[in-house]
Phi, psi and omega in degrees: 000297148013250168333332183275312210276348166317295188322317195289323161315291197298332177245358175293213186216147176308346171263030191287287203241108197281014177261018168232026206226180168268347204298323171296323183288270196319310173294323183292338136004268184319292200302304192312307171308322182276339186273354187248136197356294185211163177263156209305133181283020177273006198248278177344319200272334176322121194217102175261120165236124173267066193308095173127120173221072140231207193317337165278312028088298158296333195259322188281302189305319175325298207257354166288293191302295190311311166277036193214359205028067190020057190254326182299112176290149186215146184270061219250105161286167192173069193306008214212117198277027192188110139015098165226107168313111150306294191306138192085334184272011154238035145257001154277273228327283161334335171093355192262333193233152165246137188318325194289347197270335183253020231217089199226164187255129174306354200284332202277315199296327168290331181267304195297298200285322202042051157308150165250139199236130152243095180336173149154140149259133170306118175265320201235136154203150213236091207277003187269282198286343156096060224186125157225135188278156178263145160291342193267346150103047166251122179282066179279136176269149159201169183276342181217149163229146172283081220258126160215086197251352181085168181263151177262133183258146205257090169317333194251035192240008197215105198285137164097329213281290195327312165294324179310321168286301159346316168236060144082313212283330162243148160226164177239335144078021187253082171086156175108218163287168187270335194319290223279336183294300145316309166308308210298300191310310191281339168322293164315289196341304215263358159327162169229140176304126173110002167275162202220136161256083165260130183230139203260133199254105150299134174351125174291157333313155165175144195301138176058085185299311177299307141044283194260355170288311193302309185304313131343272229284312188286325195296311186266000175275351174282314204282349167319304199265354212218299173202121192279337160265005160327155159199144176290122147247129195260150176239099205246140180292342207286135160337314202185168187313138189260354173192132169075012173356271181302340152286347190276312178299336179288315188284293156001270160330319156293347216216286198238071129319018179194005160221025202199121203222148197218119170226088160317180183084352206209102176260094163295146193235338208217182175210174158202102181264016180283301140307033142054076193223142165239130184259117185256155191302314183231295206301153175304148163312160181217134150274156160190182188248020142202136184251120208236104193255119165281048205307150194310158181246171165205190169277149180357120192287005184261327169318301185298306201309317180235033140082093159237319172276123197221041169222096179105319201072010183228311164264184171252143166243120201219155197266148229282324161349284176217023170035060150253127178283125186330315178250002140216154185266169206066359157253146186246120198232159201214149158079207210286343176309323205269181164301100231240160190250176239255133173083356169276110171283168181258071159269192196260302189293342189280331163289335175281000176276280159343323173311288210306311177333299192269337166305273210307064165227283198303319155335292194294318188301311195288348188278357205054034194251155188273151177260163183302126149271356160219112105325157159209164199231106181254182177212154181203107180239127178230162171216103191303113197251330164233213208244356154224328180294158167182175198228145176230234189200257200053151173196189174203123193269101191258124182281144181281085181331328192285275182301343197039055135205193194250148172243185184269131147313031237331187182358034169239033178222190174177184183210144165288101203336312192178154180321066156245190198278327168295337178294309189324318195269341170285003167256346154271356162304290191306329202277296191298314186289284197307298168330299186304312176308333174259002226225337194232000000 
């Protein structure tokens, strides 16, 4: 039983099971609305603007439009004319997927929903006067907004990396456009067999804790195959794998004994990328012949710009209700920006959960409706350990009141016995699904 309902998380779409979802909350939404004359005019009148449209961000816009029966107007800024998934993107890295395959369109959120996309980057937000600037100079007002901006990578946390990106010679291919996630491929291309691909694993929190292990798995499993004396070395500042540990080594071990090497421990601190040499807080330098350095994150640099990380001076802390940030109301902030509560990873399902939160929240305040005081949050991560096996994670997250954050669920999670080809097909099941989930 278990087991179907993991299955049943990982490949629905959030209206599969409404006793784990917002979906259920947006329908009694829906309905208290659809029973009254008309709707409240602080709802009609309503103007949601959404900085960001990836899962989080796509996911808010969606699910605005859906509970409010598109009454709200809503806004999705997006400087990026086209959808491209992190999650999957390291089988283009790998060679195994094409940029087109994780490469999806904004257009169904403009047809089913009517939304309006505005190309654009947020230069500004004005959060006293409730205002946001464009780079492009358009001043939109609006009443309640949705910040899903993703991480900012903190480049001056690594000496040298920033010029190394600058000319081109490491990309980190970590979110954003598909551009450096194709340079990176091309990059492997160019390799000569018998040259070392070291990639360096920053300190936790940083997005998508599995990420670089996956990405280690597809890099040696192309040098397996393509050039057999090539090898991976992951380099993690971390004690040990910050996720799915014994499974990424047991497969590891079985599969590229002789192309994959895991040295825990090993915080870069500097770079040199005319000699592709990395340099560490203690250990000898490592050379090799590309090098793909991660560096620590925070949160979205647009966040930071109007002092929403109040954690750190790197997350946002916002209350788990309705991810409004704590220190200004009316922005609601989502996905890998925030101050994540114990055991939430900064996954793709998890921003897309956050959405649903904060959509049907924002729904209810403007509907003059009470908001859901027990939420719930589910997460599902799979990771591709060659181009059809994976492994995955799942849990489900119950908010405390007591604590005001969310905690695991007990026995309403699991992990995978060992690496196969059936996680595979549930996991491009899952991957298929979630789009649809953020996109139509």
């Amino acid at each position: 039983m278990q087991r179907r309902k993991l299955i049943k998380y990982s490949l629905g779409s959030a209206l599969t099971s409404s006793a784990f979802s917002q979906a259920a909350y947006g329908q009694e939404i829906n309905s208290n609305l659809n029973s009254k004359t008309a709707a409240p005019p602080s709802l009609k009148s309503a103007r949601v603007i959404v900085i960001g449209g990836g899962y989080g961000g796509a996911t808010a816009s969606k699910y605005l439009s859906l509970f409010s029966n598109q009454q709200i107007q809503v806004t999705l800024i997006e400087p990026e004319a086209e959808f491209i998934s992190c999650p999957l993107s390291n089988l283009v890295i790998g060679g195994s997927k094409h940029i087109n395959y994780i490469t999806k369109s904004y257009a169904l959120l403009q047809k089913n929903r009517g939304t309006r996309i505005i190309k654009d980057w947020v230069s500004s937000i004005d959060p006293t006067g409730r205002k946001v600037k464009t780079a492009s100079g358009q001043v939109l007002p609006y009443d309640e907004l949705i910040l899903s901006p993703g991480v900012e990578l903190m480049y001056s946390s690594v000496g040298g990396l920033l010029e190394a990106k600058r000319q081109g010679r490491i990309v980190q291919a970590w979110g954003g456009t598909g551009n450096e996630t194709q340079h990176l491929r091309r990059q492997l291309e160019a390799l000569h067999d018998g040259e070392v691909f070291a990639i360096t694993v920053p300190e936790l929190p940083y997005r998508c804790p599995p990420g670089p292990y996956e990405r280690a798995s597809q890099v040696a499993h192309y040098f397996k195959n393509f050039k057999p004396r090539s090898k991976v070395i992951v380099l993690d500042a971390n004690q040990d794998i910050t996720s799915k540990g014994p499974l990424f080594k047991k497969f590891w071990r079985e599969n590229y004994p002789n192309h994959l090497e895991y040295r825990p421990e090993h915080k870069v601190v500097e770079v040199d990328a005319r000699t592709n040499t990395l340099k560490f807080e203690i250990q000898d330098d490592l050379q090799a012949g590309l090098l793909n350095v991660l560096p620590a994150m925070r949160a979205g640099a647009i966040a930071v710009q109007t002092g929403l990380s109040n954690v750190n001076k790197r997350w946002c802390e916002v209350n788990f209700l309705n991810f409004e940030s704590t220190v200004a109301p009316h922005i609601h902030v989502l996905g890998d920006s925030i101050q994540a509560g114990p055991y939430m990873p900064k996954s793709a399902h998890m921003a897309n959960a956050h959405a649903k939160i904060a959509a049907a929240a924002i729904v209810a305040k403007l509907s003059e409706l009470e908001v859901n005081s027990q939420p719930f949050l589910t997460n599902t991560c799979y990771s591709f350990v060659d181009p059809e096996q994976a492994i995955y994670i799942a849990s489900v997250h119950q908010y405390d009141s007591v604590e005001k954050t969310f905690k695991i669920l007990p026995n309403a999670g699991g992990i995978s016995a060992e690496a196969s080809k059936q996680e595979g097909t549930f996991a491009y099941g899952w991957a298929k699904n979630i789009w649809a989930d953020c996109l139509s």
